[in-house]
C-alpha positions in Angstrom: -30.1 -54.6 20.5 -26.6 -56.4 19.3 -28.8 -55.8 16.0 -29.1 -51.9 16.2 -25.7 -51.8 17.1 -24.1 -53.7 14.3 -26.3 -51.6 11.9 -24.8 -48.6 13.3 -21.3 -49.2 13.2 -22.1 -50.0 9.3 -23.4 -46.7 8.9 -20.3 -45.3 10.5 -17.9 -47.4 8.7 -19.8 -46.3 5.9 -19.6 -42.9 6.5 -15.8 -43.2 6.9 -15.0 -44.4 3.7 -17.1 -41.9 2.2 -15.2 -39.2 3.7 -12.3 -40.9 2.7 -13.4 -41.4 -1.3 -14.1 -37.3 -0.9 -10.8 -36.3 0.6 -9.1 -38.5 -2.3 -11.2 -36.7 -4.9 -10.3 -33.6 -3.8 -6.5 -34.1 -3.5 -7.0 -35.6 -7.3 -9.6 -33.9 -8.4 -7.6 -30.6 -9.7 -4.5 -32.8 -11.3 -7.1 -34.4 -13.2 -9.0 -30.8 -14.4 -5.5 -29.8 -15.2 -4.9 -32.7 -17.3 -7.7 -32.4 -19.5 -8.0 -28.9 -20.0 -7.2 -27.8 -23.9 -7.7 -25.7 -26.5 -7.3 -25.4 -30.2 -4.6 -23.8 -32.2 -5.8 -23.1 -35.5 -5.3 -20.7 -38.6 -3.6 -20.6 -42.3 0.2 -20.7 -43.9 0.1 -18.2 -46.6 3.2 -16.8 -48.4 4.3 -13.6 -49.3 1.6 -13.1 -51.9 -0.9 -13.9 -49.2 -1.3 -17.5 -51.1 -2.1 -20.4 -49.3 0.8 -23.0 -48.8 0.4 -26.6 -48.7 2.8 -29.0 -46.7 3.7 -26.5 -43.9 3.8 -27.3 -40.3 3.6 -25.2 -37.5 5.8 -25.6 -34.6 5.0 -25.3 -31.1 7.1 -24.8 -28.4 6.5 -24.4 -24.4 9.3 -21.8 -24.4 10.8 -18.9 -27.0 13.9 -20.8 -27.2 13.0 -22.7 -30.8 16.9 -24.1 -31.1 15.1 -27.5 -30.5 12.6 -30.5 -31.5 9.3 -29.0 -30.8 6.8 -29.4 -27.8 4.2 -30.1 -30.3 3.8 -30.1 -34.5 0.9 -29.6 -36.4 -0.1 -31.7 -39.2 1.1 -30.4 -42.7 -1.2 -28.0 -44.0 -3.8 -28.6 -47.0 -4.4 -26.8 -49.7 -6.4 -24.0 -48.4 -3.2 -23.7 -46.5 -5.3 -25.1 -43.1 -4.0 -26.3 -39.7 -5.4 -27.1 -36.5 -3.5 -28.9 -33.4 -5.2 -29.4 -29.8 -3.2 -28.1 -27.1 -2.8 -28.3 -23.5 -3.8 -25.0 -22.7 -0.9 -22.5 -21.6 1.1 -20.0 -23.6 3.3 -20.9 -26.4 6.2 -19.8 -28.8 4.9 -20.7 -32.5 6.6 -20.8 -36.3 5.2 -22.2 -39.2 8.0 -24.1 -41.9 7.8 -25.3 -45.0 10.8 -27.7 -45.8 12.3 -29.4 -49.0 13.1 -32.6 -47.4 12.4 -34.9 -44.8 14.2 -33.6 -41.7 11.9 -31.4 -39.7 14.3 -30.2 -36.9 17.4 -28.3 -37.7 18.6 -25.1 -39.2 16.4 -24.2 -42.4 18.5 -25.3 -45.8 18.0 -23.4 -49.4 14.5 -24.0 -51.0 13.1 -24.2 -47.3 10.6 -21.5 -45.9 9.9 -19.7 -42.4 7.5 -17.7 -40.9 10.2 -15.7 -38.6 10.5 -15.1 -35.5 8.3 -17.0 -32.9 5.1 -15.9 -32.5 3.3 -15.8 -29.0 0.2 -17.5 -28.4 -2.1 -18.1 -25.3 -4.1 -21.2 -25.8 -7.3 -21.2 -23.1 -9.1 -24.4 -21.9 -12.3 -24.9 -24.4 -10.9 -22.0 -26.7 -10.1 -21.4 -30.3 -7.1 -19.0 -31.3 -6.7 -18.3 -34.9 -3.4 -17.3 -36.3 -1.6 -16.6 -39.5 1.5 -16.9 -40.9 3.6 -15.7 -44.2 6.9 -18.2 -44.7 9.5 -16.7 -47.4 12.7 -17.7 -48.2 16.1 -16.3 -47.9 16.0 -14.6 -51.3 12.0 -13.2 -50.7 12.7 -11.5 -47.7 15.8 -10.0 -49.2 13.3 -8.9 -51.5 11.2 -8.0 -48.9 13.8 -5.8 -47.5 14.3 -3.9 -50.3 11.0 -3.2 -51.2 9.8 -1.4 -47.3 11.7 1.6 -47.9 13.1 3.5 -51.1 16.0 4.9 -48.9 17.4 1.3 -48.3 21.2 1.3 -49.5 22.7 -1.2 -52.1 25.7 -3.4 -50.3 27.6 -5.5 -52.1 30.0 -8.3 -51.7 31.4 -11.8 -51.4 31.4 -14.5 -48.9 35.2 -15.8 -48.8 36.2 -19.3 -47.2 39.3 -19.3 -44.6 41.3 -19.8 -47.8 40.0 -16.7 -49.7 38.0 -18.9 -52.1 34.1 -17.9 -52.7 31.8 -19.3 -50.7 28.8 -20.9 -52.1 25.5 -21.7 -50.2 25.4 -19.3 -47.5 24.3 -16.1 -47.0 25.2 -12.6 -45.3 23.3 -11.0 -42.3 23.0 -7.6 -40.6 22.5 -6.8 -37.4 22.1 -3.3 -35.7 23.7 -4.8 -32.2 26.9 -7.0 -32.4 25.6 -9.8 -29.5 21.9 -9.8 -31.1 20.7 -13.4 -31.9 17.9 -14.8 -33.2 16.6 -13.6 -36.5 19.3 -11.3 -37.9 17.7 -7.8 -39.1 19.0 -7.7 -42.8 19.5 -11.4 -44.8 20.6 -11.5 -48.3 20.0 -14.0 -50.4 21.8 -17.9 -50.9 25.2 -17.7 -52.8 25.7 -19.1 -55.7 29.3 -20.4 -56.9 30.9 -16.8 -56.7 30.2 -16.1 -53.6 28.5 -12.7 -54.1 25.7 -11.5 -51.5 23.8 -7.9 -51.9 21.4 -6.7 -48.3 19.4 -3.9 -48.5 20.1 -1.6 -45.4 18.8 1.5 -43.9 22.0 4.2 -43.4 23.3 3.4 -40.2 26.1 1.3 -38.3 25.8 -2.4 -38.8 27.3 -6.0 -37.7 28.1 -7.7 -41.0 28.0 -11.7 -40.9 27.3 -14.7 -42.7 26.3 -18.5 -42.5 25.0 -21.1 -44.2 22.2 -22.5 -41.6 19.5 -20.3 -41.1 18.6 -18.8 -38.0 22.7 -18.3 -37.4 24.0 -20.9 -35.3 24.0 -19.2 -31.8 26.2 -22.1 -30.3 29.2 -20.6 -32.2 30.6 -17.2 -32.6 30.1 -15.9 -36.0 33.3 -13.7 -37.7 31.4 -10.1 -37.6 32.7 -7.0 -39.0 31.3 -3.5 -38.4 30.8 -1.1 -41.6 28.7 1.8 -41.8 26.5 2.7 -44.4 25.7 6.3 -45.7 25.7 4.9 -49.3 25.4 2.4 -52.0 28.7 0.5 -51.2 30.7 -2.2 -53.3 33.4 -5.0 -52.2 32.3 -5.5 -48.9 33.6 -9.3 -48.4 32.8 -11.3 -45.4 34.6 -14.4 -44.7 32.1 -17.4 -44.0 31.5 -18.5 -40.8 32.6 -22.6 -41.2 
């Protein structure tokens, strides 16, 4: 009897912890789904003769803000121009870059490349989303510019420093809305020691800047000046944003 009751209050206290190990499974069970599910981001860096670039990273951020160090970075690319990262799955704000030196945060410099503005991405547990990105530099998408439409205006001019002198590595922007940020619309090329700049526009009513970080630096105000354009137009200086 004592016997037969011992053996039963083992198979009770067994019971119990059971039910306890299951009600701790279950309150950890979904953390732990949620932790491991990923997916793959994957795809090529070409540039703007559809070539495939080497060295470029792709950029991966949890937000479209992309004024900061990245969520996540790819490994450079190969020669076929390649990547592939593993992600938490979850949506995502993604550039590719291609930069002359060592630094990979910060605003682009001459000689460095960009895919644009962030692309969006959904990345799905056990999944596989190809994308593809073109990077160009300052002077290929001025290029670039020009070459969309035959009715895009010559504008011509020079950067000037505070003190009237020309301003060297930086570059003029358009933009069709004064407070727009971001990618500007229109870029010209980088200065050279004179100072002179040329954007292909549409006619219209533009916001004339300049900098010499690329995107613009959106923590400062940049010296804008309105002009509008119904023709090729000449001496159109812009005094650099320091």
């Amino acid at each position: 009897m004592v016997a037969g009751v011992a053996a039963e209050r083992k198979r009770v206290t067994l019971a119990a912890a059971a039910l306890c190990l299951a009600a701790l499974l279950a309150l950890a069970g979904p953390y732990s789904a949620a932790g491991g599910e990923s997916g793959i981001l994957a795809g090529v860096v070409l540039d703007v003769s559809r070539n495939p670039v080497a060295g470029a990273s792709v950029f991966v951020y949890s937000s479209p803000n992309t004024r900061r160090p990245a969520d996540y970075i790819s490994r450079a690319t190969d020669g076929t121009g390649a990547f592939r990262i593993t992600l938490p799955a979850g949506r995502y704000w993604t550039v590719a870059r291609v930069r002359q030196g060592v630094e990979q945060y910060g605003p682009l410099l001459p000689g460095d490349r960009h895919s644009g503005a962030p692309l969006e991405t959904d990345v799905r547990s056990g999944e596989t989303v190809e994308e593809e990105y073109i990077v160009r530099d300052l002077r290929e998408t001025s290029l670039l510019d020009a070459k969309l439409d035959t009715s895009y205006l010559r504008v011509e001019g020079r950067l000037l420093t505070g003190e009237g002198e020309p301003a060297a590595n930086g570059y003029a922007f358009a933009r069709r809305e004064k407070d727009g940020g971001g990618i500007p619309d229109y870029v010209s090329t980088w200065t050279d020691a004179g100072g002179g700049y040329t954007l292909f526009l549409p006619a219209g009513a533009y916001w004339l800047g300049s900098s010499r970080t690329f995107p613009p630096d959106a923590d400062t105000v940049p010296l804008l000046r309105v002009v509008v354009i119904d023709g090729p137009i000449k001496d159109v200086d812009i005094l650099m944003q320091e």
